[in-house]
C-alpha positions in Angstrom: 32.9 174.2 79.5 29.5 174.9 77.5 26.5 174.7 79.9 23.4 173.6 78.1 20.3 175.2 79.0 16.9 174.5 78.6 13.8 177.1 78.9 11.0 176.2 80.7 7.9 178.4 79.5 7.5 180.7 76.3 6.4 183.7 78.3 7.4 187.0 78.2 10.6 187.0 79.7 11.2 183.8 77.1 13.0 185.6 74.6 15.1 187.6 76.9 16.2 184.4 78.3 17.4 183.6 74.8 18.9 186.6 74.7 21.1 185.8 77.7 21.9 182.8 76.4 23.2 184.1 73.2 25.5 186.5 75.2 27.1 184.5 77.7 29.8 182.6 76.0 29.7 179.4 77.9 26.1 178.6 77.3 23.9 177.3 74.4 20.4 177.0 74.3 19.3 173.2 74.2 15.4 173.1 74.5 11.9 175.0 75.5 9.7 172.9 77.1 6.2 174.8 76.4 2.6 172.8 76.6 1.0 175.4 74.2 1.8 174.2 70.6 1.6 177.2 68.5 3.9 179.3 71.5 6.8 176.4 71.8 6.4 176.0 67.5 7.0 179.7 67.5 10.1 180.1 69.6 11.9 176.9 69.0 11.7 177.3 65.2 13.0 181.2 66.1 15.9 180.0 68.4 16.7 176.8 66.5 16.1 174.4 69.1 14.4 171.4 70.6 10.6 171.6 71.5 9.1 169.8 74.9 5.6 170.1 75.6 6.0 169.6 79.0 9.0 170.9 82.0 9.4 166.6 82.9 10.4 165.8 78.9 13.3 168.9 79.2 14.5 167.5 82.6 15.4 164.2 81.5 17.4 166.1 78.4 20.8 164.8 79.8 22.1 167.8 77.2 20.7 169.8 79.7 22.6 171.8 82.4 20.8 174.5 83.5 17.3 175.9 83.4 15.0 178.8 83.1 12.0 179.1 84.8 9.5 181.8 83.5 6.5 180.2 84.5 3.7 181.9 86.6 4.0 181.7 90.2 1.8 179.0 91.6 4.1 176.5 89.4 7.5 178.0 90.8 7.8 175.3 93.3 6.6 172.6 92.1 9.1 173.2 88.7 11.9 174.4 90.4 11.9 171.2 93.1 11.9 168.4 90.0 14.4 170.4 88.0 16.8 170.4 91.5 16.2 166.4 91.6 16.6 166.4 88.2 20.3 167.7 89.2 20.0 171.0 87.3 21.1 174.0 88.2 18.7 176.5 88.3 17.3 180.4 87.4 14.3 181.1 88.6 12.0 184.1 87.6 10.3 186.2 90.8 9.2 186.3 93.2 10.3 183.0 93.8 7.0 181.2 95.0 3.8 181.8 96.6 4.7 181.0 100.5 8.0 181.0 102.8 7.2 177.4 103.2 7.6 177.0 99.4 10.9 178.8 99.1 12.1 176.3 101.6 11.4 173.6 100.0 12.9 175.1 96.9 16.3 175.6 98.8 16.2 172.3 100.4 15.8 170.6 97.0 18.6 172.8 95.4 20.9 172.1 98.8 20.3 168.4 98.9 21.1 167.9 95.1 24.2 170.4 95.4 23.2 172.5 92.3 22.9 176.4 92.0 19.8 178.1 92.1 19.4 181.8 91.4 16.6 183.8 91.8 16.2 186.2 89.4 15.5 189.6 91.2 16.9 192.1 87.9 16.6 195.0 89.8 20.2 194.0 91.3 21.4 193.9 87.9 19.9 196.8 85.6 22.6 199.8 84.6 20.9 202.0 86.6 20.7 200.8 89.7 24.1 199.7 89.5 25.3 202.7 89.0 23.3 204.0 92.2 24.2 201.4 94.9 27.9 202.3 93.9 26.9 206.0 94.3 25.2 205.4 97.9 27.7 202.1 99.3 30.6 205.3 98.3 29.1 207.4 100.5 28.0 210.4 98.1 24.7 210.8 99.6 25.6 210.7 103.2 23.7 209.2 106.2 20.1 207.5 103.8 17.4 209.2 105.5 14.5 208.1 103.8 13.1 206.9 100.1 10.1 206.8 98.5 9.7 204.3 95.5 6.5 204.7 93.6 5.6 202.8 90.3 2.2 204.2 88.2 1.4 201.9 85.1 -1.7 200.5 83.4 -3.0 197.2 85.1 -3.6 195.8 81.2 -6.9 193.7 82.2 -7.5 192.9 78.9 -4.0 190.9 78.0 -3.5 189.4 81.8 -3.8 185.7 81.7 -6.6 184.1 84.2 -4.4 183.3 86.9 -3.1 186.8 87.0 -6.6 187.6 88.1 -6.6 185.4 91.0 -3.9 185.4 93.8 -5.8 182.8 95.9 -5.1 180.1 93.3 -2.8 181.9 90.5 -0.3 184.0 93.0 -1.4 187.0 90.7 -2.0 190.4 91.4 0.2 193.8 90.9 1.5 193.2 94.5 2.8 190.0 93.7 4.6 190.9 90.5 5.5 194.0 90.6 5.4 195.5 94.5 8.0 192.1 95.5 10.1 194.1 92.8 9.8 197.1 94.4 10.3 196.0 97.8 13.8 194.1 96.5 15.1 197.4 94.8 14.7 199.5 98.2 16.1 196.6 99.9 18.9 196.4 97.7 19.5 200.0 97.7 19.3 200.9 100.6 21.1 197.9 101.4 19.6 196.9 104.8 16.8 194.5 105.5 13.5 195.5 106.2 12.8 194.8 110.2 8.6 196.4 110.1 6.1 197.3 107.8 2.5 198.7 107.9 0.8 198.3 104.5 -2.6 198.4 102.7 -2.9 196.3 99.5 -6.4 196.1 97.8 -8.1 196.3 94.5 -9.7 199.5 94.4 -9.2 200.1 90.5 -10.4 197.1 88.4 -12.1 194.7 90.8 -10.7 191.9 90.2 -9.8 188.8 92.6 -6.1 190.0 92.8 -4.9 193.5 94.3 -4.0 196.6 91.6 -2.5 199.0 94.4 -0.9 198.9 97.4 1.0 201.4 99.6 3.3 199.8 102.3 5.5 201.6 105.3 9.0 200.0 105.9 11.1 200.1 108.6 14.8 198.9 107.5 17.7 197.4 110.6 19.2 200.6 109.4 17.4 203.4 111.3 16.2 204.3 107.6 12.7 204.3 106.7 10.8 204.5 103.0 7.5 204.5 101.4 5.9 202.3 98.6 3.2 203.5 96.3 2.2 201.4 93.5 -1.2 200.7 91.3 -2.4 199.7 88.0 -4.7 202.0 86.1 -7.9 200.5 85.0 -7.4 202.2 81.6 -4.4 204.4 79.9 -3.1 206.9 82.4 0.3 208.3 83.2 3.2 206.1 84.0 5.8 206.7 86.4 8.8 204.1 88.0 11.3 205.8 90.2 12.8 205.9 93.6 14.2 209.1 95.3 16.5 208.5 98.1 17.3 211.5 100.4 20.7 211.9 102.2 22.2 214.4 104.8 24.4 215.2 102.3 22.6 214.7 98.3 19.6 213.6 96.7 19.1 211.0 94.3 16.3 210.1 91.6 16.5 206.4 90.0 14.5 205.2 87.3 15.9 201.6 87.0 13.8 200.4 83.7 14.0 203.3 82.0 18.3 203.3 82.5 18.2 206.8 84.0 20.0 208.3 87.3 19.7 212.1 88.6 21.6 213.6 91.5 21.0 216.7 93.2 23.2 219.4 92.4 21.8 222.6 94.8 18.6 223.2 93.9 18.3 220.9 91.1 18.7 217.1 89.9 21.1 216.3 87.4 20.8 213.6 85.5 24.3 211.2 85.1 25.3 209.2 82.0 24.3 205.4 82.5 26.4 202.8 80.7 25.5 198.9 81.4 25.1 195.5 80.1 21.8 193.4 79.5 19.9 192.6 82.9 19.5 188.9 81.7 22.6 188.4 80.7 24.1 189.6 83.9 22.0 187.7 85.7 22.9 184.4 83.9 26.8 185.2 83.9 26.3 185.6 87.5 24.9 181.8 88.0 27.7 180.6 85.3 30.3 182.0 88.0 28.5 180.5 90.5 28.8 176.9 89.2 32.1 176.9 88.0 33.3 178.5 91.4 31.2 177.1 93.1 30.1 180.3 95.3 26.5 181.2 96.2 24.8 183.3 93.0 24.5 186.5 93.2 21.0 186.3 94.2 20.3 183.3 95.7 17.8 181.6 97.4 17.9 183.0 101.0 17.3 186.3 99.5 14.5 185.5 97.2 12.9 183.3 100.3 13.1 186.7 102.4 11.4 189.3 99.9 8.4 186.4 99.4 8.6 187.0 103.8 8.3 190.8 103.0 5.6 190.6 100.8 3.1 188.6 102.7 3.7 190.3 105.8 2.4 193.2 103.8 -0.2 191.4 103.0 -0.8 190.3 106.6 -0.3 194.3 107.8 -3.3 195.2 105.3 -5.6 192.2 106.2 -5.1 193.0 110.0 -4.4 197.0 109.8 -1.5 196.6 112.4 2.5 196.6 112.1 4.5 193.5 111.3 7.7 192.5 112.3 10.1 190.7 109.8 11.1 187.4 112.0 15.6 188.0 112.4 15.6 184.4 110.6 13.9 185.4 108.0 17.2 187.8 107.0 19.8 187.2 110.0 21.5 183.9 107.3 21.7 186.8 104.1 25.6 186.8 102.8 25.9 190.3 102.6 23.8 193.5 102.2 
């Protein structure tokens, strides 16, 4: 069967939804539904399809099987509940909303109209990564002691759309988009949920209504602990994006977006030979075997509803300055880990 699948926004992550789509044999790309003209002329004349200027004119596309949401994330739930009604399966872009509350009422929608929804956490799927949760779920490392995962960038002020500026009203902010990341790849990695954190999250470095840096605590179910350290420069600086993991037994660097893996080797790391597919199209694939098995996605909604738990407790940890405890429901339901 060929799924037809419809885009909803021309963002960023717009054309490697395309991309995806391209690759994965049993899909076609039907439609972007996009309210700015010039942005949906753009990409459906470069994609040769249909364009909608609005999410509710792609929904009632009965050519339509699955969609993409890439839209920013105080729309998440509102998109993603009328595209379940709507009775398509759906990918959804993280984090995957602003509140637990709204994650529920995501997986409610998707669970009364039987229809897949996958959240789309990459760091499960880049080379990478893959490559090290093999290395650590084999045991090469030994007991996981303790990680550190730190990401250094530019914050960009002047290409970051208005609600970016604002996580009030927009959801924006580097914690939002880029810490929920980080807290899913140690999660992931380490493979344990996170029970306790103690974190600060501010906006030291440009001022805006949205944090730029945040450093968190976390305590995983494990008996493993790690560290967070992320912020956005206010102007060009030096970037970094890695986790090391230490073990009783070996070390291990990971730099997931850059496809690069180093194990220690005495007193040195060595970096190993990465070989992978395309994040998006593995993510895709992944909800295509999902529907026509009808087993939960790879990512699904229970885990993308616990990370959204993570990060506002975070959040709650640097408004009050005290530790916060993950509620056991928020992870106790998760398939596997």
């Amino acid at each position: 069967m060929t799924y037809g699948v419809g885009i909803i926004g021309a963002s960023r992550v717009s054309d490697g939804h395309a991309r995806a789509i391209a690759e994965v044999q049993e899909t076609q790309l039907v439609a972007i539904a996009e309210p700015h003209a010039q942005r949906r002329e753009a990409f459906a004349g470069k994609h040769a399809c249909i364009g909608y200027t609005n999410h509710a004119e792609l929904l009632a596309d009965p050519h339509v099987d699955i969609v993409m949401i890439g839209l920013p994330h105080f729309l998440h739930t509102e998109v993603a509940v009328a595209a379940c009604a709507a009775g398509k399966h759906v990918f959804l872009e993280k984090p995957m909303a602003m509140t637990v509350a709204d994650c529920d009422a995501i997986n409610v929608a998707a669970e009364e109209a039987g229809v897949k929804l996958l959240v789309a956490h990459t760091e499960h799927f880049l080379p990478a990564g893959l490559a090290a949760r093999r290395l650590i779920e084999a045991g090469h490392l030994g007991t996981v002691v303790f990680a550190t995962d730190t990401w250094y960038r530019t914050f960009d002020l002047a290409i970051r759309p208005s609600w970016f500026l604002d996580r009030a009203e927009g959801g924006g902010g580097m914690w939002y988009m880029n810490g929920v990341h980080m807290l899913d790849r140690l999660t992931w990695l380490i493979g344990s949920p996170i029970t306790a954190v103690r974190a600060w999250v501010s906006n030291p470095m440009v001022g805006q209504n949205s944090d730029d840096t945040g450093l968190a605590w976390l305590d995983f179910a494990n008996g493993t602990h790690a560290t967070l350290h992320h912020t956005g420069y206010p102007q060009e600086g030096p970037e970094r994006n890695e986790v090391e993991i230490i073990g009783a037994q070996a070390r291990m660097k990971v730099a997931t977006r850059d496809d690069r893996l180093w194990l220690s080797d005495g007193t040195q790391y060595v970096e190993q030979p990465i070989a992978g597919a395309d994040s998006f199209t593995l993510e895709l694939a992944g909800l295509v075997h999902a529907i026509e098995t009808n087993a939960a996605p790879p990512v699904d909604g229970r885990w993308g509803r616990y990370i959204v738990a993570v990060a506002l407790a975070c959040e709650e940890s640097s408004r009050t300055g005290e530790v916060v405890h993950i509620p056991p429901h928020i992870f106790a339901d998760l398939a596997s880990w």
